[in-house]
C-alpha positions as YAML, in Angstrom:
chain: A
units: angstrom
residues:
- id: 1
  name: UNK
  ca: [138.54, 54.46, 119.61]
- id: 2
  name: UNK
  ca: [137.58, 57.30, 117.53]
- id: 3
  name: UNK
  ca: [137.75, 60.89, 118.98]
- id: 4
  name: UNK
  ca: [134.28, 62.19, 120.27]
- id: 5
  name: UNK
  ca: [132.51, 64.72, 119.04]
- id: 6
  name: UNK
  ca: [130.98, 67.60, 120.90]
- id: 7
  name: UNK
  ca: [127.49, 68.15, 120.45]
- id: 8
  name: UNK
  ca: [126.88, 71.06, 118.15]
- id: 9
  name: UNK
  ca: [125.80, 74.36, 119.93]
- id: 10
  name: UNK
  ca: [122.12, 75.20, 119.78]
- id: 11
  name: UNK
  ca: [121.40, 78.50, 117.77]
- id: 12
  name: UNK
  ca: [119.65, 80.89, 120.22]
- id: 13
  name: UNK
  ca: [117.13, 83.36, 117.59]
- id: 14
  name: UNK
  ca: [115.85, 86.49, 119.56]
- id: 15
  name: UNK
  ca: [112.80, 86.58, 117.31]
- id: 16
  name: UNK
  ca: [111.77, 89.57, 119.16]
- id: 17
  name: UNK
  ca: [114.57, 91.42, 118.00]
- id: 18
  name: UNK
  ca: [114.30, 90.19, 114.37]
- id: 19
  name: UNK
  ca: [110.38, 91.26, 114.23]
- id: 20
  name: UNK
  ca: [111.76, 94.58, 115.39]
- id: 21
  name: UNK
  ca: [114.26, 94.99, 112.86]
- id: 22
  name: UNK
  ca: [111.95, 94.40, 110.85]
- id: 23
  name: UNK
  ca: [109.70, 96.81, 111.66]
- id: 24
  name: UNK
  ca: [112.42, 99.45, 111.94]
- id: 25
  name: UNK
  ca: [113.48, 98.73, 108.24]
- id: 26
  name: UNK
  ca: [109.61, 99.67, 107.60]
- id: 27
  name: UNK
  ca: [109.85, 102.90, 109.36]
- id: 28
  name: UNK
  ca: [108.90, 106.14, 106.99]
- id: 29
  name: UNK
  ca: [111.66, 108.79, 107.21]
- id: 30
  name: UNK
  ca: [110.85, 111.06, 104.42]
- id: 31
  name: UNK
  ca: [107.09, 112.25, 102.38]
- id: 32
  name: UNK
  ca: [106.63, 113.95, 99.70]
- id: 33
  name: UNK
  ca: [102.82, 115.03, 98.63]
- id: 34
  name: UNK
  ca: [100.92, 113.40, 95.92]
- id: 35
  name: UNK
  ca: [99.78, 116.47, 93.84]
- id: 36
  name: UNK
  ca: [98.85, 114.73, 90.35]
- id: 37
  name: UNK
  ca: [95.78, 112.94, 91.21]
- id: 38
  name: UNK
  ca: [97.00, 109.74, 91.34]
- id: 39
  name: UNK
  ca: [95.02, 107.03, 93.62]
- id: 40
  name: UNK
  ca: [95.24, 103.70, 95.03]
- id: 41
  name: UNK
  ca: [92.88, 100.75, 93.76]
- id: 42
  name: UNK
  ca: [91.35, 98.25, 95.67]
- id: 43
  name: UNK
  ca: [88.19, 95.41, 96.52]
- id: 44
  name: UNK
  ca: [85.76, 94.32, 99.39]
- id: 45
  name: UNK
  ca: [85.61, 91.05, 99.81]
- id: 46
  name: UNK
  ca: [81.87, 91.61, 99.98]
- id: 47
  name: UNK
  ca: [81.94, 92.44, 96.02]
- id: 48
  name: UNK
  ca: [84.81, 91.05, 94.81]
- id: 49
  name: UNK
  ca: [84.22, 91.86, 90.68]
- id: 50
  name: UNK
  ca: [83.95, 95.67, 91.91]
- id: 51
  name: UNK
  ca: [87.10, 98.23, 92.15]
- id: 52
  name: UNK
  ca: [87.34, 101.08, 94.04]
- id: 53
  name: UNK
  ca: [89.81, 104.13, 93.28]
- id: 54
  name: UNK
  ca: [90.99, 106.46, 96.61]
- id: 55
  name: UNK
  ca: [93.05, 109.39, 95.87]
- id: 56
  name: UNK
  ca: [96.58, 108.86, 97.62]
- id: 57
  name: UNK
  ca: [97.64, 111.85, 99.82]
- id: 58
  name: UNK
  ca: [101.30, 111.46, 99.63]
- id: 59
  name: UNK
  ca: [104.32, 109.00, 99.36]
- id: 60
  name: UNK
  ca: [106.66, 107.54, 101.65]
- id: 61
  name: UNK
  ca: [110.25, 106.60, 101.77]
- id: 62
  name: UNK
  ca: [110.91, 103.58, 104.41]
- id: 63
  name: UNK
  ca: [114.42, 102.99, 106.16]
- id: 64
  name: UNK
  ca: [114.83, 99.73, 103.38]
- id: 65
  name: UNK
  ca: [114.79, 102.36, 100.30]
- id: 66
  name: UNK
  ca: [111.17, 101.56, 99.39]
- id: 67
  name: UNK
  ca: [108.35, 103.71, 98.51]
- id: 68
  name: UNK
  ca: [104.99, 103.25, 99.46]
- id: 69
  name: UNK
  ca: [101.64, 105.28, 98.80]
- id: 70
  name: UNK
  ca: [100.30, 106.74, 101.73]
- id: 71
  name: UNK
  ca: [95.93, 106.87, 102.27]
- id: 72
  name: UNK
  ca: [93.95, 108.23, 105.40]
- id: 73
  name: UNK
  ca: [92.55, 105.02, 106.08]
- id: 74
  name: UNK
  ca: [91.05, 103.69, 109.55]
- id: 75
  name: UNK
  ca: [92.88, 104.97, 112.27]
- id: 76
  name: UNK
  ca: [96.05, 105.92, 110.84]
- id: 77
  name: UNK
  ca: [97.88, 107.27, 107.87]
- id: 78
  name: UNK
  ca: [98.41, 103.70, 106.19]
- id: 79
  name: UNK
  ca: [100.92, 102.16, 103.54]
- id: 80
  name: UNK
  ca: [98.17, 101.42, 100.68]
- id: 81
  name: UNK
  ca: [100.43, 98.16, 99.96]
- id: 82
  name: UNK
  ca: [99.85, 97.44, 103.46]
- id: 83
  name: UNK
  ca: [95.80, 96.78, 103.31]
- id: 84
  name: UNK
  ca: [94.83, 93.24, 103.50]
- id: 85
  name: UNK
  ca: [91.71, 93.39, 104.88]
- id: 86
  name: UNK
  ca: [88.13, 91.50, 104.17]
- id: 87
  name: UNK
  ca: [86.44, 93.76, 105.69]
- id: 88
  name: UNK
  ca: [88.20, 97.17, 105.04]
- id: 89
  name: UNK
  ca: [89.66, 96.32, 101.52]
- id: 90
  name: UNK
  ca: [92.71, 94.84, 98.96]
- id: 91
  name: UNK
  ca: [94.84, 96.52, 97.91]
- id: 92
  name: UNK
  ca: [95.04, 96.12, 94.01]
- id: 93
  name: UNK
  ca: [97.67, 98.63, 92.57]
- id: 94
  name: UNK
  ca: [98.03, 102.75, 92.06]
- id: 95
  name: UNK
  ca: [96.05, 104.35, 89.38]
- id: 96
  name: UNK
  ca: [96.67, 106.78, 86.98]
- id: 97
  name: UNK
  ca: [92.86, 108.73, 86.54]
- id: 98
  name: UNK
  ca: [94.49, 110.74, 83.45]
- id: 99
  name: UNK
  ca: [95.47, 107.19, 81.42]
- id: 100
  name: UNK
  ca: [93.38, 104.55, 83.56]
- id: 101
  name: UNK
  ca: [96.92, 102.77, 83.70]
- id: 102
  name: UNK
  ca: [96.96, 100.45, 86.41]
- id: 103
  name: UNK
  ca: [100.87, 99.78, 88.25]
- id: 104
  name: UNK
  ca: [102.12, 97.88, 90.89]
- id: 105
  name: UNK
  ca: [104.85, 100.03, 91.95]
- id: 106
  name: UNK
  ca: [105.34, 103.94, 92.82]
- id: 107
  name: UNK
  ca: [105.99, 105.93, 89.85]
- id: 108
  name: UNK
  ca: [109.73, 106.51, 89.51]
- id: 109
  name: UNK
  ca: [109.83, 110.09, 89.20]
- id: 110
  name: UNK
  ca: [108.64, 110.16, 93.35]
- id: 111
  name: UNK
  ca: [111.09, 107.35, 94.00]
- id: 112
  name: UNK
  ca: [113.71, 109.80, 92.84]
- id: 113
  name: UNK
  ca: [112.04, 113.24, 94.33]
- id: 114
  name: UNK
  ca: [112.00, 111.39, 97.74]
- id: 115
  name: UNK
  ca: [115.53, 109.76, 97.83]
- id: 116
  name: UNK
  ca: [116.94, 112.78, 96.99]
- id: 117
  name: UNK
  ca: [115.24, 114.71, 99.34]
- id: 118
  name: UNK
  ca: [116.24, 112.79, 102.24]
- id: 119
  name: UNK
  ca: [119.71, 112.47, 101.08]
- id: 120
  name: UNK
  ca: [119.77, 116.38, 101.42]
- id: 121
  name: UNK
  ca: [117.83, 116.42, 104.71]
- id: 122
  name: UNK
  ca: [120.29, 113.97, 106.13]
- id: 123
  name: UNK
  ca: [119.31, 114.37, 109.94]
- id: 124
  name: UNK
  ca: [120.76, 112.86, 112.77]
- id: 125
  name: UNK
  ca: [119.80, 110.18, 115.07]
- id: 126
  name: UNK
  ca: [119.08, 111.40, 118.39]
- id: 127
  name: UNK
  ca: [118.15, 109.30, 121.92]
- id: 128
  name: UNK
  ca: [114.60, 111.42, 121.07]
- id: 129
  name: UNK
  ca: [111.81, 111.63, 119.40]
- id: 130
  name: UNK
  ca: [111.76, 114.29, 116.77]
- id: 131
  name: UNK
  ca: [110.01, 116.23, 114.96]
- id: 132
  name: UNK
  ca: [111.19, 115.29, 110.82]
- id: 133
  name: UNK
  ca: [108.77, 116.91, 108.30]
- id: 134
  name: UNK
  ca: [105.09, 117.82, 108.29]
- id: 135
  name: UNK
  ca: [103.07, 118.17, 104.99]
- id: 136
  name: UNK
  ca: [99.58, 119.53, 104.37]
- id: 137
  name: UNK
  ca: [96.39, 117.53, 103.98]
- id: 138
  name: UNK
  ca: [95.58, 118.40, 100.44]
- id: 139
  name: UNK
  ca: [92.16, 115.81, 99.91]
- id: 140
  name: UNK
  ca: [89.64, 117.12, 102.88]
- id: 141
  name: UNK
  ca: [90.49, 114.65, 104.86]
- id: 142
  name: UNK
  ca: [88.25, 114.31, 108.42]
- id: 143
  name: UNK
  ca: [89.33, 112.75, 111.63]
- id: 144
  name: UNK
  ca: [86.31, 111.79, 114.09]
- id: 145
  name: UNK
  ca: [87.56, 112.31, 117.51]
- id: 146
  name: UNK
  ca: [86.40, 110.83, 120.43]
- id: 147
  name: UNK
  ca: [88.25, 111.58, 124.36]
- id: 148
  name: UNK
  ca: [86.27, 108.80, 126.53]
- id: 149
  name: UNK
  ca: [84.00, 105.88, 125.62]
- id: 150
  name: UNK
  ca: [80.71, 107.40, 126.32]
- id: 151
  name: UNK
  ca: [81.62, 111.07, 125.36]
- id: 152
  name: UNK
  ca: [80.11, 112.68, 121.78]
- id: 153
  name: UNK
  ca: [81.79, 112.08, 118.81]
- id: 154
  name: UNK
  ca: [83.48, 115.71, 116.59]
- id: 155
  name: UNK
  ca: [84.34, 115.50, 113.43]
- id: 156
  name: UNK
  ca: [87.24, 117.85, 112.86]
- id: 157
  name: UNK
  ca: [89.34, 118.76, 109.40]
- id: 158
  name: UNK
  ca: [92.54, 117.63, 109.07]
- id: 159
  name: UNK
  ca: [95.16, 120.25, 108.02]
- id: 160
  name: UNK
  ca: [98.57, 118.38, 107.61]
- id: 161
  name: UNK
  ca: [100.36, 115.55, 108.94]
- id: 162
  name: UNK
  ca: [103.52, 115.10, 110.79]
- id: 163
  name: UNK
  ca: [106.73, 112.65, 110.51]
- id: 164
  name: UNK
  ca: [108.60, 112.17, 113.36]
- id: 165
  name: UNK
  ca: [112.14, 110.52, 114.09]
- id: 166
  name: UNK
  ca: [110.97, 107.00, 115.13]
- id: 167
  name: UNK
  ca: [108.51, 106.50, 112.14]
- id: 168
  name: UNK
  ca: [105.41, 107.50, 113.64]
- id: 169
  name: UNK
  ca: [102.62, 109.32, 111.92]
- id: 170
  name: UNK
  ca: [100.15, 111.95, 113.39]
- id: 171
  name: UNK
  ca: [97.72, 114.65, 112.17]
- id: 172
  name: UNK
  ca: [97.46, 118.24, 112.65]
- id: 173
  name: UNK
  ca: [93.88, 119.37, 114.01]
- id: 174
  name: UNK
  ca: [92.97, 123.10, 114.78]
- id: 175
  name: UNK
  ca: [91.42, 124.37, 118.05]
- id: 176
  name: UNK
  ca: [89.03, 126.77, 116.28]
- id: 177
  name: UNK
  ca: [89.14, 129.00, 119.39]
- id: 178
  name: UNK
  ca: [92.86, 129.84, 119.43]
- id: 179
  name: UNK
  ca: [92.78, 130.53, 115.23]
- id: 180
  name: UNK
  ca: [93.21, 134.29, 114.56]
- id: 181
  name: UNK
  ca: [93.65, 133.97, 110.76]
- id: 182
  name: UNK
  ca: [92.38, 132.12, 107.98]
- id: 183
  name: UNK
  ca: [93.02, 129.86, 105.91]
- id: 184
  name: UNK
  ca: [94.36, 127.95, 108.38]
- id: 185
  name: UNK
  ca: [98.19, 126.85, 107.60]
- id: 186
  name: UNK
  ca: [100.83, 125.01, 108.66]
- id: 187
  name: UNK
  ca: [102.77, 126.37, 111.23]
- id: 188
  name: UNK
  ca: [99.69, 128.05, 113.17]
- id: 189
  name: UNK
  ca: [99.67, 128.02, 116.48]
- id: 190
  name: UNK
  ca: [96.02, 126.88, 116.88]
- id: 191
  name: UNK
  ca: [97.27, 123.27, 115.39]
- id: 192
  name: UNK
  ca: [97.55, 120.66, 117.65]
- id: 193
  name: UNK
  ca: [98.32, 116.35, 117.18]
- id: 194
  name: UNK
  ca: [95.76, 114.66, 117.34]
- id: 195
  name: UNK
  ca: [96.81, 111.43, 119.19]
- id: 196
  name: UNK
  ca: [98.07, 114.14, 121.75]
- id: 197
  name: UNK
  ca: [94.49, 115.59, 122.51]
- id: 198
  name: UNK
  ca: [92.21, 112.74, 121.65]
- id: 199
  name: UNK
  ca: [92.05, 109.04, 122.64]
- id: 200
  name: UNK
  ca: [90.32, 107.63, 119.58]
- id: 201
  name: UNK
  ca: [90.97, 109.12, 115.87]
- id: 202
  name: UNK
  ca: [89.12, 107.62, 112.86]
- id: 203
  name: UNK
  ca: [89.36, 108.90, 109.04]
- id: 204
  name: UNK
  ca: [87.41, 109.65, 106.44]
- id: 205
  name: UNK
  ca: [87.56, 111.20, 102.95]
- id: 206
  name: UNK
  ca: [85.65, 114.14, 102.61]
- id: 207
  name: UNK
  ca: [82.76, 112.71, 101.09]
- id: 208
  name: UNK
  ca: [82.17, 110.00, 103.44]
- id: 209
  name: UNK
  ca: [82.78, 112.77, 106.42]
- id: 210
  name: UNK
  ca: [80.14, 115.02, 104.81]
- id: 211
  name: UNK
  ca: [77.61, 112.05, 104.55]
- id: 212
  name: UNK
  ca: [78.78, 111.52, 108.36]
- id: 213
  name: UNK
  ca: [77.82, 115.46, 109.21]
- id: 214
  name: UNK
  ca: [74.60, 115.07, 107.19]
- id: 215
  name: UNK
  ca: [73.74, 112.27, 109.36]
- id: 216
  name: UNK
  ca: [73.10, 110.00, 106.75]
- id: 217
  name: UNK
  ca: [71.08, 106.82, 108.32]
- id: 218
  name: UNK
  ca: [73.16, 103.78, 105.70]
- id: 219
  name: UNK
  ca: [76.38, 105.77, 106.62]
- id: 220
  name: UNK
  ca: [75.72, 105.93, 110.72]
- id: 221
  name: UNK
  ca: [74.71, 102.73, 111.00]
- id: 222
  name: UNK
  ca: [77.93, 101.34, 108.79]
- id: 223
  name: UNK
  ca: [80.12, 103.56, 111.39]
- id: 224
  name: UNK
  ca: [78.50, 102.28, 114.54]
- id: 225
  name: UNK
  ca: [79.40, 98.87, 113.42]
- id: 226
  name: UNK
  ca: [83.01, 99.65, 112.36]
- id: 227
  name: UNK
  ca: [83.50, 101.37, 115.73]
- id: 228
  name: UNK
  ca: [81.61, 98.32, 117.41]
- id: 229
  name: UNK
  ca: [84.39, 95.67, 115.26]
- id: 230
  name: UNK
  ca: [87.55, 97.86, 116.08]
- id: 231
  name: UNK
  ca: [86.84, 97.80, 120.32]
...
């Protein structure tokens, strides 16, 4: 009789563990600001022969060596490459306003500005979470902030952003009551995260938050039913 064979071993796949390295490999480590004018393009379902330009606010180096544009969008500072949305948007490409070129991938010159940058700023991993780099909101960005479901809504300036160790994005709000100069910079002591202070964070661009201020009926009634979709 012929020798038997042993069953072959079933492969065990922590999928868990694969969607987080995954993730990890998405993680930003380094920004650099977007300072030429250069935007992201994308559609609405709801008019899908329109496009739409949004200036980017910075770039982003992930843990996999790619770079990504960077918008104020939603709730979050969001990968433009990232939005998939019906509702919210497509994205389409990044934009050049001076040439009207149209490109699918970051410009090379911040590919290189941002991979040699975090060559130099090499830091190390540490068991915490770390502060790595925080830039300044140059577009007028707006977050509304809200602390409890049935408490009033502020709209509040954005003056930067901050990177930390694990990936994570947050902005940098000012408590107008601690400010003893102005402009208000980086660094100041009346700046404060906002995911630290406020429960729920939405942003706008500056137009859209001015509209917001002005209490503009078509704009109102388009945020009550965002807010009303996202709960």
């Amino acid at each position: 009789m012929g020798a038997s064979l042993s069953p072959r071993s079933a492969q065990v796949i922590d999928l868990e563990s694969v969607r987080q390295r995954q993730q990890a490999q998405k993680c930003l480590v380094r920004l650099a600001p977007e300072l030429d004018g250069l935007e992201m393009v994308y559609q609405l379902a709801a008019s899908p022969d329109t496009y739409y330009g949004m200036p980017i606010l910075a770039w982003g180096l992930r843990e996999d060596g790619n770079v990504v544009g960077l918008v104020p969008w939603m709730e979050t500072l969001t990968a433009c490459s990232d939005l998939s949305s019906e509702e919210n948007g497509y994205f389409v490409g990044y934009r050049d306003p001076e040439t009207e070129e149209v490109f699918d991938t970051p410009p090379d010159h911040k590919y290189n500005e941002l991979v040699a940058a975090a060559d130099y700023f090499d830091y190390e991993a540490s068991g915490e979470v770390t502060l790595i780099q925080q830039i300044p909101d140059n577009l007028g960005t707006h977050a509304l902030c809200m602390n409890h479901p049935n408490s009033p809504w502020h709209m509040k300036p954005v003056y930067g952003w901050r990177l930390y160790s694990d990936g994570s994005l947050d902005a940098l709000l000012a408590d107008e009551q601690k400010a003893t100069m102005t402009p208000i910079l980086l660094g100041d002591k009346c700046l404060y995260s906002a995911r630290a202070r406020h429960q729920t964070v939405y942003f706008f661009q500056r137009h859209i938050a001015n509209r917001i201020l002005e209490e503009d009926p078509a704009t109102l009634d388009a945020l009550a039913m965002m807010v009303v979709a996202s709960e």
